[in-house]
N, C-alpha and C positions, 0 to 999 in steps of 0.2 A: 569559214569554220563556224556553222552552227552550234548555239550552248542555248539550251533554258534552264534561268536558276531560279528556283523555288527559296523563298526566303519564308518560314514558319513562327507568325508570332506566339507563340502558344498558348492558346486560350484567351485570343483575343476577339472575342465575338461582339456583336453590335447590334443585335436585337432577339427578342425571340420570336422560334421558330411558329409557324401555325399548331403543331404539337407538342409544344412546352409543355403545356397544364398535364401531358401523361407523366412528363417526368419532374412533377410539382415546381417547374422551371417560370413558374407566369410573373415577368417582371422582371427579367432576368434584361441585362442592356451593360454589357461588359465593359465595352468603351463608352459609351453613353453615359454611364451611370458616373462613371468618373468624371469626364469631363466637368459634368453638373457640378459634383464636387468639390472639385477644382476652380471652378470659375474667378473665385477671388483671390487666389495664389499668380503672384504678378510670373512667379518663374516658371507657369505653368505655362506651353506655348508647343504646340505639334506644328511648327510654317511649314516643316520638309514637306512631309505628308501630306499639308493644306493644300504643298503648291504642285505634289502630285496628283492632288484630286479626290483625296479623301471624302470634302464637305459635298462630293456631289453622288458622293452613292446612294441609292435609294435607301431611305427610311435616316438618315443622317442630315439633320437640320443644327444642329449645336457646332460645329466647324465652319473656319473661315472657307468663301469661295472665291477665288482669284477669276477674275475676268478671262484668263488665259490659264492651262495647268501643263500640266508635262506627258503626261500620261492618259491611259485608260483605264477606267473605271468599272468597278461592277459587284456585286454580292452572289455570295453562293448558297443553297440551303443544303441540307443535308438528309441525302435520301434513307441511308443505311440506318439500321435501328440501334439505340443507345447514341452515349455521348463522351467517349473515352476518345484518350492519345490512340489507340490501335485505329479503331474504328475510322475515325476522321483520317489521319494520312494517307494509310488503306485507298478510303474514298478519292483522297486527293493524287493516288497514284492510279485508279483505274479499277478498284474491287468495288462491289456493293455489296454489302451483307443486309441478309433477310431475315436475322434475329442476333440480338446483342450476344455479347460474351458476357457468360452467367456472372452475378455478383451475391454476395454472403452478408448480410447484414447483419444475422445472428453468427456470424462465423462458418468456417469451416466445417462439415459433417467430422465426426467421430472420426470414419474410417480414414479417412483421407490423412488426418491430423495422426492418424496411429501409422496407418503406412510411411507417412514423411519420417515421422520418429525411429522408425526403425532403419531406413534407409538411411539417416544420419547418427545414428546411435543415441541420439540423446533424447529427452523430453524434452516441450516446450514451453515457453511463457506466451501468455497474450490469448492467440485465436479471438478476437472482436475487433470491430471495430472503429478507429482511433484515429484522430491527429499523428501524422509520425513525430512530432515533436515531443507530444504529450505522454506518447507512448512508453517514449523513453527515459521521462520523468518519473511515470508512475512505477517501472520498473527492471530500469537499468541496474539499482544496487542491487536489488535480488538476481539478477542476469551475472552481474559482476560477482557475484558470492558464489551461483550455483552453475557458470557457463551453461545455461541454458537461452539459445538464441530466441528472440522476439517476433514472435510471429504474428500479424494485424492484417487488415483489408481496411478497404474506404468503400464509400458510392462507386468506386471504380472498379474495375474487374483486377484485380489485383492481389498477387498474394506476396504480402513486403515481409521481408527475413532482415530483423535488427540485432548490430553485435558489437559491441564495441571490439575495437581493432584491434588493442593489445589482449584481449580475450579469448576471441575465434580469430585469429591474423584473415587478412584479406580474401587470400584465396580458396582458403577455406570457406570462408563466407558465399565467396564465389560456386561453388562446392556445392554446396548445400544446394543454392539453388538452380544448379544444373539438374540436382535429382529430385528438388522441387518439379521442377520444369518436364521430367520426364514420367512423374506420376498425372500432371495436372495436363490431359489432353482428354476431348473425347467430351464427355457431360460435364465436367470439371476444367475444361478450357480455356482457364482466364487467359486474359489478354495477354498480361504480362507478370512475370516472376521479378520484383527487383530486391535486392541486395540493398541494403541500410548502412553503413557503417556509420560509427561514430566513434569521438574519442574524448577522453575528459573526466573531471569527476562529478557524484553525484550532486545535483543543484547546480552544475553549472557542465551540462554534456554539450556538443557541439556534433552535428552531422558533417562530414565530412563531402568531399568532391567526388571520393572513389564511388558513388552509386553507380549500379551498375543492372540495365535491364535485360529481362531474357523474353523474349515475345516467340509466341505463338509464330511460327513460320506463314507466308501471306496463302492462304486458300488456294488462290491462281496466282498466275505470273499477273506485273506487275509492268507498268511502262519501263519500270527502272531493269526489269527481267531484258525485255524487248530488246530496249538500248543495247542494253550489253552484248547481247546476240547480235545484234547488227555491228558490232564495233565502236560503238561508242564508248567512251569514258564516263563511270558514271560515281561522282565525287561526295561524300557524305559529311554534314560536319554535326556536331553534337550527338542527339542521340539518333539521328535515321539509323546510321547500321543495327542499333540494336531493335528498334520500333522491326525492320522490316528482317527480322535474326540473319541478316546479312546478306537476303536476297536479292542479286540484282544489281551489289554494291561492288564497285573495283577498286575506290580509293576509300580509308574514313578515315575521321579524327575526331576525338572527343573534346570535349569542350571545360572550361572550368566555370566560365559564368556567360552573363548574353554578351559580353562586348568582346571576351578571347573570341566566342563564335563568331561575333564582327571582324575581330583581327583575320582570322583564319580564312572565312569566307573570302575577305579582299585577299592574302595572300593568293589563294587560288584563283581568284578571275583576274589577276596578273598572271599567271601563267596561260600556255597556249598548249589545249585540247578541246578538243569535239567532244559534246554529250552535254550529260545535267549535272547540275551544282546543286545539291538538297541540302538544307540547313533549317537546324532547329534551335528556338533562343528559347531555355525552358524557361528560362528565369521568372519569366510573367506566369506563369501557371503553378512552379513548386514553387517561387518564394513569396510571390505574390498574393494570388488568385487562392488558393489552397488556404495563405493564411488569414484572408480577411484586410489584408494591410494594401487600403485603396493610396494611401499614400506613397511608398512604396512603389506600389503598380506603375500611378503618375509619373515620378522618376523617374523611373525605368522606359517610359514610354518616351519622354523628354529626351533620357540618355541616347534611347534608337535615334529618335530622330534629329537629333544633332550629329551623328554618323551616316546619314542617309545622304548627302552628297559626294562621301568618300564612296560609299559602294556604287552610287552612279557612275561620280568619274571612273571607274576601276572597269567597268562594264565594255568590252568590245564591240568593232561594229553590228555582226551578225547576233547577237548578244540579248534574247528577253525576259526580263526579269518580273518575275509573280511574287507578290507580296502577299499573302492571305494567313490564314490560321488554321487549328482544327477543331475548335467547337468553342464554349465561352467559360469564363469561369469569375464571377462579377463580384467583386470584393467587397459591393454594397449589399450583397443582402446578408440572411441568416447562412444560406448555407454555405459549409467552405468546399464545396464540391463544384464539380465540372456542372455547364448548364448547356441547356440546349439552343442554341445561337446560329441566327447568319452569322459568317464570316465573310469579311471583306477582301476587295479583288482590285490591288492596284496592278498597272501591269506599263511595263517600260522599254524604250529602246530604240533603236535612231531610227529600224524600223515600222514604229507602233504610231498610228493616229493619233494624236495628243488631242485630248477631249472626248474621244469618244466613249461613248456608255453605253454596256453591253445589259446593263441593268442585273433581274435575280436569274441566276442560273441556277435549273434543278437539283442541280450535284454538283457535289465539289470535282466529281472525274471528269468533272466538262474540261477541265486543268488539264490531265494526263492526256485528253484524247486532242488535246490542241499542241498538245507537245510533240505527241505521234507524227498529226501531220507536220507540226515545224522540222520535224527531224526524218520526216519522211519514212519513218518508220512500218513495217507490216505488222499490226498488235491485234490480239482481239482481247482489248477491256473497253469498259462499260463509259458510256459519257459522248458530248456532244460538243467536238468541234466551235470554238466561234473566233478562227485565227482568219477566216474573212472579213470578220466584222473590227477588227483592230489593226490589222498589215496598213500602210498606206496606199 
């Protein structure tokens, strides 16, 4: 019974790319950058990951190297243009895209902002932007006075709809950005539509769990498409079903923070089915990476990898597990934005050569198209095979 599970650090990149400098990314070293600044925190200690071979991927000199590791190794760059969540998993399931999904720096156009408004009957606040945090400090109490939902973007192709709960209730939140989602296709394409809730009073609001993303459907099929076609099971935890608006997906479950995604994960590779296990731990990219809080990050990185021996033992025999990311988001610099980043390529299983190093791989779909053949699949997405180069 064949399974490959994709485990998704988010925004955990580890150098940058040759074309950083287009997307003002030059310096950018997501896990690098931490580490450094960690170094003299004694509680600071990645061994899982040491001793699956983290310290020996290319351009990672700052990690311990065990004379013996677990696993294989490797880095991926990133062919597709931009550096968002859509884009990267996208790539990491099998698309490449040949121009980013548009972003708004100055906001939204006019029209767009008056069509949504009409479609939901109300006016809005915001259109810039914004911190979602910040966002809703600056104004929540006028939102609260006037039920008018908060509308912002980032560097990310994104268009965020904030409401407090007792305000606009959930599903209506939800609501809104379904007919977000159905204006913004075409030239106006963002990535994704998400849902903000939050709940609380002013000076001290709180975002809530319920986000909720609405993504652009994948261009083409998708390995996750393929699977499915062929009969496979194909298992979603966090936010994959929404990243890929459901395509491809037979089982999902949403997540509350990165370690429920931990729980849930193991719960499913204790069970017995054929196909993929995709899981995303956002935690590093929205609570982390986004806010600047390299401290945090560490933690959180600590927390993984003190759980990384439960998800080994959990793992079956026919069973190979990919640990990588989808693009970087480095808490040391100025920006609180996504950066342009390798991502790293551990990869496991009773399977898999231990030690060996597959080195940089052009694309991240080099993933999807090793999956194909592991699962023997007939697909036609983009990427390059290297399940000869890790099998025993």
């Amino acid at each position: 019974m064949k399974r490959a599970i994709i485990i998704v650090l988010d925004s955990l990149g580890i150098g940058e790319l040759p074309d950083a400098h287009i997307y003002g990314d030059e310096g950018s070293n997501t896990l690098g950058n931490i580490v450094k600044s960690m170094k003299k925190e004694q509680w600071f200690s990645l061994k899982n990951l040491e001793k699956l071979g983290m310290g020996y991927i290319d351009g990672i000199d700052y990690l311990g190297r065990p004379d013996e590791i677990l696993g294989a190794v490797g880095r991926m760059a990133e062919i597709s243009k931009g550096k968002d969540t859509t884009t990267g998993h996208w790539e990491i399931a099998g698309i490449i895209l040949d121009r980013p999904f548009p972003t708004y720096p100055d906001g939204f156009p006019a029209d767009v902002i008056e069509e949504f408004e009409k479609a939901i009957g109300r006016r809005i606040l915001g259109n810039y932007t914004a911190s979602g945090t910040a966002i809703i400090e600056e104004l929540g109490r006028q939102h609260m006075e006037t039920g008018k939902p908060i509308v912002y973007t980032s560097a990310d192709s994104v268009f965020q709809i904030a409401a407090h709960e007792e305000i606009i209730p959930i599903d209506e939140l939800y609501d809104m950005c379904r007919k977000a989602r159905e204006i913004l296709k075409g030239e106006h394409g963002v990535g994704r539509v998400i849902a903000r809730p939050f709940i609380g009073e002013p000076g001290n609001f709180k975002r809530t769990e319920r986000r909720k993303d609405f993504s652009l459907k994948p261009v083409r099929k998708t390995v996750l498409d393929y699977a499915e076609e062929n009969g496979y099971e194909v298992r979603a935890v966090g936010k994959i079903k929404d990243i890929f608006a459901g395509s491809g997906i037979t089982h999902s479950v949403h997540t509350s923070n990165n370690m429920d995604g931990v729980d849930k994960t193991i719960a499913w590779l204790k069970e017995e089915f054929p196909g993929i296990l995709f899981t995303n731990l956002v935690d590093f990219d929205m609570l982390y990476g986004h806010r600047n809080d390299t401290v945090a990050y560490a933690k959180g990185l600590v927390e993984f990898d003190s759980r990384l021996p439960e998800i080994l033992d959990s793992l079956k025999e026919e069973d190979i597990l990919f640990i990588t990311a989808d693009h970087g988001c480095d808490p040391t610099t100025e920006s609180t934005d996504h950066s342009r980043e390798y991502t790293p390529l551990l990869i496991y299983g009773s399977s898999i050569k231990a030690g060996a190093n597959i080195h940089t791989r052009k694309s991240f779909s080099d993933i999807a198209s090793t999956i194909k053949e592991y699962l023997n699949i007939d697909a036609d997405i983009e990427g390059e095979s290297f399940l000869n180069l890790i099998l025993k």
